[in-house]
VEXSEPA-125934 format. One line per field, with one value per atom (N, C-alpha, C): residue number from 0; atom name; x, y, z. Coordinates in Angstrom, 1 decimal, decimal comma, padded with zeros to 4 digits. Example, Ala and Ser with C-alpha at 12.3 -4.5 7.8 and 13.67 -1.06 7.14 Angstrom:
BEGIN
i <- 0;0;0;1;1;1
at <- N;CA;C;N;CA;C
u <- 013,2;012,3;013,2;012,8;013,7;012,9
v <- -005,7;-004,5;-003,3;-002,2;-001,1;000,0
w <- 007,8;007,8;007,8;007,1;007,1;007,9
***
This chain:
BEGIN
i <- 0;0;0;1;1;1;2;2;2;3;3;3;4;4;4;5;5;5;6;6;6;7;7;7;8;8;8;9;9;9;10;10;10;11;11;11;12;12;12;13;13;13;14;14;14;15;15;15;16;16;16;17;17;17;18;18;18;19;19;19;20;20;20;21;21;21;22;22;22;23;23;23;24;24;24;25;25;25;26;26;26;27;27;27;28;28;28;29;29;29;30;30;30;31;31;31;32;32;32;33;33;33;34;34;34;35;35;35;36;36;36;37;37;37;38;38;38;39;39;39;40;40;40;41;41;41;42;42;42;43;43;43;44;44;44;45;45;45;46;46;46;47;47;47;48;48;48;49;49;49;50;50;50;51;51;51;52;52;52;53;53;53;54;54;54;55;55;55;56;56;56;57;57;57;58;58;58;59;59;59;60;60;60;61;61;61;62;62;62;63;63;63;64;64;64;65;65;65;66;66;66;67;67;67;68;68;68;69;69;69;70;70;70;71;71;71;72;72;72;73;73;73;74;74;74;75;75;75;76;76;76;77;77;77;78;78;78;79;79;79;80;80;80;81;81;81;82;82;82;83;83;83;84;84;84;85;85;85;86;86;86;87;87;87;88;88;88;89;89;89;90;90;90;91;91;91;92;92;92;93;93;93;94;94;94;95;95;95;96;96;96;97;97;97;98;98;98;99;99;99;100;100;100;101;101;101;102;102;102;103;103;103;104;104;104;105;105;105;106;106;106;107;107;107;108;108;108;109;109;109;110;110;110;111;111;111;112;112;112;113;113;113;114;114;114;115;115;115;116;116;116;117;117;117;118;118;118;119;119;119;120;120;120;121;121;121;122;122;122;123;123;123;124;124;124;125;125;125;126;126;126;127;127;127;128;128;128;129;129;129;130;130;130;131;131;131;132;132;132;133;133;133;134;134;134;135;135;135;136;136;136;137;137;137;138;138;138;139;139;139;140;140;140;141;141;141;142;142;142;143;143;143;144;144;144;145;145;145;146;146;146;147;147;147;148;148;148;149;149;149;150;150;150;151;151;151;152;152;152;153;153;153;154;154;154;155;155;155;156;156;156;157;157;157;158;158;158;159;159;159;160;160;160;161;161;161;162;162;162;163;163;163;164;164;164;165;165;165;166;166;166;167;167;167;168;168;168;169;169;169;170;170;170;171;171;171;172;172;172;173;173;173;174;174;174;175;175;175;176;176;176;177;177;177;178;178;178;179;179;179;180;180;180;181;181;181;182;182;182;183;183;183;184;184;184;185;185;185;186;186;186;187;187;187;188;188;188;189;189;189;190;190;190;191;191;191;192;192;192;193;193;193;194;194;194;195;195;195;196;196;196;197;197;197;198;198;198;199;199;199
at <- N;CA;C;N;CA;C;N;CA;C;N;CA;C;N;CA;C;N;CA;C;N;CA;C;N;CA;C;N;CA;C;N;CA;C;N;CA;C;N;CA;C;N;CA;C;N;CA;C;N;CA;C;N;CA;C;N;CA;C;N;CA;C;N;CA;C;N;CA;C;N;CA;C;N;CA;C;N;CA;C;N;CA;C;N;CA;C;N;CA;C;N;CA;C;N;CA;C;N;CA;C;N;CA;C;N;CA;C;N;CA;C;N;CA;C;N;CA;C;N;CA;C;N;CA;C;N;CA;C;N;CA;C;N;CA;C;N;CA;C;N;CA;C;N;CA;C;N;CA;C;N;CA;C;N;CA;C;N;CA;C;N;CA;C;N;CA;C;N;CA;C;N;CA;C;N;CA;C;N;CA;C;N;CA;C;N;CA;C;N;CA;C;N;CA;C;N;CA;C;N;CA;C;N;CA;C;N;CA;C;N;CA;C;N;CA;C;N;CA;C;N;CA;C;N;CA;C;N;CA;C;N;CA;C;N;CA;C;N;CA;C;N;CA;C;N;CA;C;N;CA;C;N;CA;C;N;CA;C;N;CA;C;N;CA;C;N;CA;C;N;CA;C;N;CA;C;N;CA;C;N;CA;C;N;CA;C;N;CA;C;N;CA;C;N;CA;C;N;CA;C;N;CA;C;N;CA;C;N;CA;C;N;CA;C;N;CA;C;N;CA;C;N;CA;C;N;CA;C;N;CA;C;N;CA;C;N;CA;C;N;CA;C;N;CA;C;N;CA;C;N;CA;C;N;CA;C;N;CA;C;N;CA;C;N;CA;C;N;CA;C;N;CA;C;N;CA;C;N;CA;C;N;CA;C;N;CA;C;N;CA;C;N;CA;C;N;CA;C;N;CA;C;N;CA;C;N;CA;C;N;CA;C;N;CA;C;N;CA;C;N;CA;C;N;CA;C;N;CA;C;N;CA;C;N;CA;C;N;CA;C;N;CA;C;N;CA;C;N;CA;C;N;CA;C;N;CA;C;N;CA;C;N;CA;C;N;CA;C;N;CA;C;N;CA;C;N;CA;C;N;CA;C;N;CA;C;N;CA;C;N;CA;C;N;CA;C;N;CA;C;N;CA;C;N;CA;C;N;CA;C;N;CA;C;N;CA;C;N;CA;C;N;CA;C;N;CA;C;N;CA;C;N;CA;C;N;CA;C;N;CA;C;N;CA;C;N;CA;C;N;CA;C;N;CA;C;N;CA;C;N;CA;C;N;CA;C;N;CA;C;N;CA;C;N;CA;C;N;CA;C;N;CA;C;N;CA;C;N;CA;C;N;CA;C;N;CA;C;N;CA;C;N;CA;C;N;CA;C;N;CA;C;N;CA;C;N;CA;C;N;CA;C;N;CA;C;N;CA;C;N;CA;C;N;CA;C;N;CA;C;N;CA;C;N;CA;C;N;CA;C;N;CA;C;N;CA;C;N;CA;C;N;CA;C;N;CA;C;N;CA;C;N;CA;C;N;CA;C;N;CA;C;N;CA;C;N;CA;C;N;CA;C;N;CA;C;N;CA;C
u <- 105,7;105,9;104,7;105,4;103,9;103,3;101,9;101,5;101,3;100,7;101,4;100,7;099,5;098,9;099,5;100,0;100,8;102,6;102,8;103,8;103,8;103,2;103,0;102,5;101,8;101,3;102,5;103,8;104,4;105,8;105,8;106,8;106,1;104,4;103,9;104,1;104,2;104,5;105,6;106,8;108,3;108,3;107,7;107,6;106,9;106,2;105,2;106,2;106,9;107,3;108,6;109,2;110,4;109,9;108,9;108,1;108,0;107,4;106,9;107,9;109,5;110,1;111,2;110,5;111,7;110,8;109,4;108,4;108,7;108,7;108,5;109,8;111,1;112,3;112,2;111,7;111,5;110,1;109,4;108,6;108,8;109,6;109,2;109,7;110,6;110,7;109,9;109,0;108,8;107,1;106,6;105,4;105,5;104,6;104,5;104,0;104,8;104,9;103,7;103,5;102,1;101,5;100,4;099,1;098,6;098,8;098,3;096,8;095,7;094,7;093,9;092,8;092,3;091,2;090,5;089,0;089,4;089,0;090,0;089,3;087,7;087,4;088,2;088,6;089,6;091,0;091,3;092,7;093,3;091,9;092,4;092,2;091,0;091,3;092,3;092,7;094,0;095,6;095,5;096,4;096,0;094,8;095,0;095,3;094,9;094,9;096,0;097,4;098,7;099,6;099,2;100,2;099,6;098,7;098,5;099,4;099,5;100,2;101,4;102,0;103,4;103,6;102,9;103,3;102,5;102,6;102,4;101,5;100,8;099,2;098,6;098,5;098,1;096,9;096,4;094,9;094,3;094,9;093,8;093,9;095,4;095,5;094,3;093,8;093,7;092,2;091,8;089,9;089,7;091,3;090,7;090,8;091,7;091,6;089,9;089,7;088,3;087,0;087,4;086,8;087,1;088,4;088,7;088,0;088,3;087,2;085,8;085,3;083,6;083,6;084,2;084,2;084,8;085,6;085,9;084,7;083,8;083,0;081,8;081,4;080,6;080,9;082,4;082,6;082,3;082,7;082,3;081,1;080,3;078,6;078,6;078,8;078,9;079,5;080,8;081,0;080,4;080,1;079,1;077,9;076,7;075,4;075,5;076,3;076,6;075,8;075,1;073,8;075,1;074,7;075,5;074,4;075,5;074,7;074,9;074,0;073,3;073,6;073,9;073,3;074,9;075,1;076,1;076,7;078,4;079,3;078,7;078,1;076,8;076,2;075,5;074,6;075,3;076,2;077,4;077,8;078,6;078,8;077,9;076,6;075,7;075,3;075,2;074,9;075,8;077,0;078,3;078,2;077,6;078,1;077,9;077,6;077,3;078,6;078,9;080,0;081,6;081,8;082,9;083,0;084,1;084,1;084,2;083,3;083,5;085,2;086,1;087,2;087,5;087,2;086,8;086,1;084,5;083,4;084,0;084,6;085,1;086,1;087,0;087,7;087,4;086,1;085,6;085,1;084,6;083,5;084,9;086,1;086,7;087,1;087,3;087,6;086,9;085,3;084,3;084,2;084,5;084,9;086,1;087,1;088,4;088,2;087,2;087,5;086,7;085,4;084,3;085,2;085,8;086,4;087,5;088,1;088,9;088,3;087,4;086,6;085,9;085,6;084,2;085,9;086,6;087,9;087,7;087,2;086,9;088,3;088,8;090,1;090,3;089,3;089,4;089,1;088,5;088,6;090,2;090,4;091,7;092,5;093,1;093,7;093,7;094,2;094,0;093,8;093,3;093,0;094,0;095,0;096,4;096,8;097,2;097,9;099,5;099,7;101,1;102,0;103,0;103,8;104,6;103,9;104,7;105,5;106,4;108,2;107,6;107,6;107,3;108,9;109,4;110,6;109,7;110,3;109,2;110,9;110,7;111,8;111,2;112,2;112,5;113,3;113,3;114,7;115,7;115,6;116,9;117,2;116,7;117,1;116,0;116,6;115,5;115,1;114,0;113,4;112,6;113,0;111,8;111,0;109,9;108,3;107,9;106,7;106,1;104,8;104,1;102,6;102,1;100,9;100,5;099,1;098,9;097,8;097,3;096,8;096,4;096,4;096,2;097,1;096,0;095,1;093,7;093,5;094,2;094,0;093,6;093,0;092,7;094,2;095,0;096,3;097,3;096,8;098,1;097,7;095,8;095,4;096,0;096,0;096,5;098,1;098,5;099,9;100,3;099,8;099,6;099,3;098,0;097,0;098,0;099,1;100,0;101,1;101,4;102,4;101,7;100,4;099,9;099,7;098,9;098,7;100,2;101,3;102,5;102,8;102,9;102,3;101,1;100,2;098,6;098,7;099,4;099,0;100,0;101,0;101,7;101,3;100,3;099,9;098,4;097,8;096,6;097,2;098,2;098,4;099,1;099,4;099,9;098,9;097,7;096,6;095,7;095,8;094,8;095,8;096,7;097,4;097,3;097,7;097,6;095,6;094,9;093,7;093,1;093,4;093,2;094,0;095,2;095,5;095,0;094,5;093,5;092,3;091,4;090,3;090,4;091,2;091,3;091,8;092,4;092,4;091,3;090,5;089,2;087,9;087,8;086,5;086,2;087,2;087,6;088,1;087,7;088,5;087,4;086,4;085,6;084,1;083,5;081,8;081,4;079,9;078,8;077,9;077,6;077,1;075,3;074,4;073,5;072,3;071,6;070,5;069,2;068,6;067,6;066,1;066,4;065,6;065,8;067,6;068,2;067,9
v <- 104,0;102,7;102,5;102,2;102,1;100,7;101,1;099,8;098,8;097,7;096,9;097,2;098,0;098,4;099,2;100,4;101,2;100,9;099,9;099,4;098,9;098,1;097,5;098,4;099,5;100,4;101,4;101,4;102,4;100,9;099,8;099,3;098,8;099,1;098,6;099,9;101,1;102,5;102,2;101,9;102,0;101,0;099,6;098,5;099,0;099,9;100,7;101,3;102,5;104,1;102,9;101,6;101,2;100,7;099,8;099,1;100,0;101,1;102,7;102,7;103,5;103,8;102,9;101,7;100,8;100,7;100,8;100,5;102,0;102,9;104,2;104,0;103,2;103,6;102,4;101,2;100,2;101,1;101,5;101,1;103,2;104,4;105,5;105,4;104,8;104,8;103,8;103,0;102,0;102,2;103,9;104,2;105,2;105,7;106,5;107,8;109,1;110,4;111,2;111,7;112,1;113,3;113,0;113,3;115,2;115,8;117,2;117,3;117,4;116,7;118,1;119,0;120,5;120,1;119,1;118,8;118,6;119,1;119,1;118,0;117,3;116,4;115,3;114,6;113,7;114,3;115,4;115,4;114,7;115,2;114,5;113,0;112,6;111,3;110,1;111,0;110,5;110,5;111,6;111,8;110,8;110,5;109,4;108,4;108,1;106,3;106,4;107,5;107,4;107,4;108,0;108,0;106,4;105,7;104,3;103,4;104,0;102,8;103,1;104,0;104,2;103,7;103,7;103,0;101,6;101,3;099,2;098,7;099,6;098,9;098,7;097,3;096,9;096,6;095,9;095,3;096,8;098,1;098,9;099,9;100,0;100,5;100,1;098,9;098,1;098,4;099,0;099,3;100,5;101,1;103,1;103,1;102,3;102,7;102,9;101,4;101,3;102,9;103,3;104,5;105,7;105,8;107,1;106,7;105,7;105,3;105,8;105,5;106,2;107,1;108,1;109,7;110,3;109,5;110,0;109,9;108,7;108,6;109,7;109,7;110,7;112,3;112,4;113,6;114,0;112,8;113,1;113,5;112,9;113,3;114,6;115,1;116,6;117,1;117,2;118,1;118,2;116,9;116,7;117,7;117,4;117,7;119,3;119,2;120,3;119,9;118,6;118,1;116,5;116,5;116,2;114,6;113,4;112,0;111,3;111,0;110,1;108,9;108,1;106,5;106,2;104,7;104,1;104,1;103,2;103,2;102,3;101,5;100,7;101,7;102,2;103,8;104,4;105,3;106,2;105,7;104,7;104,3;104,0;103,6;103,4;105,1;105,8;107,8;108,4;107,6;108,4;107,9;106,4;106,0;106,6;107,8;108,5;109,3;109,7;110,7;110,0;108,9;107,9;107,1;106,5;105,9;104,1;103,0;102,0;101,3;101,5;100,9;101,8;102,7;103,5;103,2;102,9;102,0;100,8;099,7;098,4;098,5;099,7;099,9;100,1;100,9;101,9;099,7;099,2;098,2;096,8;096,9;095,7;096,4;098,3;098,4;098,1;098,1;098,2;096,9;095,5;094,2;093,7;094,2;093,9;094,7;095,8;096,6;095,7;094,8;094,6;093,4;092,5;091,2;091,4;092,6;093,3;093,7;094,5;095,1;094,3;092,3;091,9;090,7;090,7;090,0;088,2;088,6;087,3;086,3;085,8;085,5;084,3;083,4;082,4;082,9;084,0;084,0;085,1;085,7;086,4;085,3;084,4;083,4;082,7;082,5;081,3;080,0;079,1;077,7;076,5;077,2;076,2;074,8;073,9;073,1;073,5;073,0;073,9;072,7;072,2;071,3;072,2;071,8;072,2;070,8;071,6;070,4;070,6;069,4;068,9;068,3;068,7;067,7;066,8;065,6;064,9;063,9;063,7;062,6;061,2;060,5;059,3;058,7;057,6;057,1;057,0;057,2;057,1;058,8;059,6;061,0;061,3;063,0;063,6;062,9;063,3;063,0;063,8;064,5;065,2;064,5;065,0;064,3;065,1;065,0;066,1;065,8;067,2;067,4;067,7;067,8;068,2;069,0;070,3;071,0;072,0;073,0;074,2;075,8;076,4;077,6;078,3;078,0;078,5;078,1;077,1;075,8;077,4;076,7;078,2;078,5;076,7;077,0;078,1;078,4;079,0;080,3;080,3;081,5;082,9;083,1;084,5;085,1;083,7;084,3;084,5;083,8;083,6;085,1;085,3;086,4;087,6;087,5;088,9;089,2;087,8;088,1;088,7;087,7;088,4;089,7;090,4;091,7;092,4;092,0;093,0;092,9;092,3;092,7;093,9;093,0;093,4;095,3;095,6;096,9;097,4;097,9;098,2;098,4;097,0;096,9;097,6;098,2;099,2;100,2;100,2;102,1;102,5;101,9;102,1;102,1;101,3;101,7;102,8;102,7;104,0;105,5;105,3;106,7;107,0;106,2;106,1;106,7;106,4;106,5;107,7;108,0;109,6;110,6;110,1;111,2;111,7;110,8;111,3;111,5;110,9;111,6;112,9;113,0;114,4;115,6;115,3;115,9;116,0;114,8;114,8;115,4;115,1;115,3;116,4;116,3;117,4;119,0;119,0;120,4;121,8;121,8;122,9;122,0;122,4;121,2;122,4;121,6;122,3;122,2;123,2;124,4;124,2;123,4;123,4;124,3;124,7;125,8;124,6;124,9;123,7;124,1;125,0;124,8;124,3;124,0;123,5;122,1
w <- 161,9;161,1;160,2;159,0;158,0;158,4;158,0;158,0;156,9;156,9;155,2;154,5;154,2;153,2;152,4;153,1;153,2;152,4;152,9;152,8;150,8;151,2;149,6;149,0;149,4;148,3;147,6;148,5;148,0;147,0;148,1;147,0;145,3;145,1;144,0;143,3;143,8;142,5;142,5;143,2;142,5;141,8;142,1;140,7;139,4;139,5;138,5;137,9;138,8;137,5;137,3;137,3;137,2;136,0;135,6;134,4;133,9;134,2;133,2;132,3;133,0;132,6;131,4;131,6;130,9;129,5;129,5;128,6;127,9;128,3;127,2;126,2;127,3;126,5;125,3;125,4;124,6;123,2;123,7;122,9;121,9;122,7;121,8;120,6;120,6;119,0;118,0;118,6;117,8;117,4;117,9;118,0;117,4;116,1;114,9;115,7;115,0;116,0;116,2;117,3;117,4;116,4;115,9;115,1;115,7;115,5;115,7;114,8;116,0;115,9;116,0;115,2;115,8;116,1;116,5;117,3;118,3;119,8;121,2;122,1;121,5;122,0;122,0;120,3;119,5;119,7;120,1;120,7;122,1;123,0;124,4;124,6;123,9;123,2;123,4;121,6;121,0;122,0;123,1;123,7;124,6;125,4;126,4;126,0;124,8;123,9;123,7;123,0;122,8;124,2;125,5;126,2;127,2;127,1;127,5;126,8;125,3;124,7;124,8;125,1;125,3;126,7;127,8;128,8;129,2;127,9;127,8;128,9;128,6;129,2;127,7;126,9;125,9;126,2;126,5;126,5;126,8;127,6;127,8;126,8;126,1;124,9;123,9;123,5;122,5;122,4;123,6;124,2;124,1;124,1;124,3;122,8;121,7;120,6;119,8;120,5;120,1;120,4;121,8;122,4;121,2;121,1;120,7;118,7;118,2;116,8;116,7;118,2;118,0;118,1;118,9;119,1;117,7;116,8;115,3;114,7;114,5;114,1;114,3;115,7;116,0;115,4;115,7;114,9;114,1;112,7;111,6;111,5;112,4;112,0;112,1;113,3;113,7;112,6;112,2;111,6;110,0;109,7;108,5;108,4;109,8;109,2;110,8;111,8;112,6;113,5;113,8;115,3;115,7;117,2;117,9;117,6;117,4;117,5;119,1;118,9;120,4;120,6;119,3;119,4;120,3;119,6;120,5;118,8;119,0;118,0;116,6;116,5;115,6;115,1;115,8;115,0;114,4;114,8;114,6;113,1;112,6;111,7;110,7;110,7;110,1;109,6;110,7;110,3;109,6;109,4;108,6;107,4;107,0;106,3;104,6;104,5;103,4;103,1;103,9;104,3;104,2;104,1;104,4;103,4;103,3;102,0;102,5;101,4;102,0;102,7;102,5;103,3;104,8;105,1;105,9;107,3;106,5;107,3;107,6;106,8;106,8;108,1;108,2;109,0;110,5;110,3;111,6;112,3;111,2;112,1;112,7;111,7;112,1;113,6;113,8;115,1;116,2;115,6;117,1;117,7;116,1;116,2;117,7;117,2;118,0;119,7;119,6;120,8;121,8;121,0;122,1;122,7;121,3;122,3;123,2;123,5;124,2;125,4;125,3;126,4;127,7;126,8;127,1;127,7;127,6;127,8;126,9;125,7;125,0;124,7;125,8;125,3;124,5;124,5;123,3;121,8;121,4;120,6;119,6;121,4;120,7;120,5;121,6;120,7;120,2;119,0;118,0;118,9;118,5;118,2;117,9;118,0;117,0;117,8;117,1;118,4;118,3;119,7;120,2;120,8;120,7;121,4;122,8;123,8;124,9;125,7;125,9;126,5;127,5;128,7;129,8;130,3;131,4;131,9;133,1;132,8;134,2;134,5;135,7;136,2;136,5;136,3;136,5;137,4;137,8;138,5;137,3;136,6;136,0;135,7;136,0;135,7;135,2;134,4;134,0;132,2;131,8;130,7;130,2;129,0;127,9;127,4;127,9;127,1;126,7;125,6;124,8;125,6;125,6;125,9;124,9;124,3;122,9;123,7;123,9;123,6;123,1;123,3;122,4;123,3;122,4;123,1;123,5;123,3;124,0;125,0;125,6;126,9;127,9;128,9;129,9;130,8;130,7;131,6;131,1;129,8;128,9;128,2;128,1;126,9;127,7;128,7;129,4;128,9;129,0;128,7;127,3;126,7;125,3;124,7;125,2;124,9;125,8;126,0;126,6;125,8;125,4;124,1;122,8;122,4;121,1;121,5;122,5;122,4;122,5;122,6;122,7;121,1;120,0;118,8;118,3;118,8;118,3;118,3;119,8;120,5;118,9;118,8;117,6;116,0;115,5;114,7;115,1;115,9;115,8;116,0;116,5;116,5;115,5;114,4;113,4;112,1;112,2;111,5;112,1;113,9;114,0;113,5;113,5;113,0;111,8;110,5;109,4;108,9;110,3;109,8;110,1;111,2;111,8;111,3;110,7;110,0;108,8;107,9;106,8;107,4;108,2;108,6;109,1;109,5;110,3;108,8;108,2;107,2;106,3;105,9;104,9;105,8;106,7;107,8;108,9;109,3;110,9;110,3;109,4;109,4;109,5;108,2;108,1;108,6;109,7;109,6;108,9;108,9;107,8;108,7;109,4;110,5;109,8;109,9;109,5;110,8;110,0;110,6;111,0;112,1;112,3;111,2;110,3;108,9;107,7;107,9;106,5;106,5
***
């Protein structure tokens, strides 16, 4: 007889591969086709960050994209000057920025922007501020009755769910700029490095 650890542990994978499976069929067509990538560090990468987002884990999609940005960035150094960079993703971009063109850099920093308030789970500032009319039914003796509530969609009662819908957007709209972006980097930057001598 299992025990309920046991128990719940196996009915939470069949709730899992059942969500998996409904998520890959919703979302493979709606995810731009995979990138043939010849740096095998930014290949395995790009393959973990692509096969998270295909099974609708968005918030962790949304943080590896950020991951798999600095390891481009780092690349580029490498393959630029052929010495391997140390700093964190802030350095990285500052040591490219010769090599990269400003929309590029503007690009690489709105990512390191979006990944930290992701990473750091800054949820007021992912969601907007707006005010939001939410329908309340409350009863009466005389029956039921629509009242309005008026608050904002940052409220803490509501930013979570809020912030699960924006990222089921959000995740789409980065993997559609990180593709569009690694596919020219990878073309302009990743192809031939310049193998520098520790005298050049």
């Amino acid at each position: 007889m299992l025990k309920d650890g046991q128990f719940w542990m196996k009915e939470l994978t069949k709730w899992i591969l059942g969500n998996i499976q409904k998520e890959i069929k919703l979302r493979e067509d709606k995810l731009p086709e995979l990138l043939i990538i010849g740096d095998l560090e930014i290949r395995e990468a790009y393959l973990e960050y692509y096969s998270i987002t295909l099974l609708g884990f968005n918030n962790a999609s949304i943080v590896l994209a950020g991951i798999l940005m600095e390891k481009v960035a780092k690349a580029i150094y490498l393959f630029q000057t052929g010495k391997i960079f140390e700093g964190n993703f802030d350095q990285a971009i500052i040591a490219i920025k010769t090599y990269i063109t400003k929309e590029e850099r503007k690009f690489l920093l709105s990512v390191k922007e979006w990944r930290n308030l992701y990473a750091h789970g800054n949820e007021n500032k992912i969601v907007p501020s707006e005010p939001l009319d939410v329908h309340c039914l409350t009863f009466d003796k005389e029956g039921g009755k629509m009242e309005h509530l008026k608050t904002t969609i940052n409220n803490p009662l509501f930013s979570s769910i809020f912030k699960q819908e924006i990222d089921k957007e959000k995740v789409y709209e980065v993997c559609e700029e990180i593709h569009k972006f690694l596919k020219e980097i990878n073309r302009k930057y990743l192809q031939k490095p310049k193998v520098r001598t520790p005298d050049s």
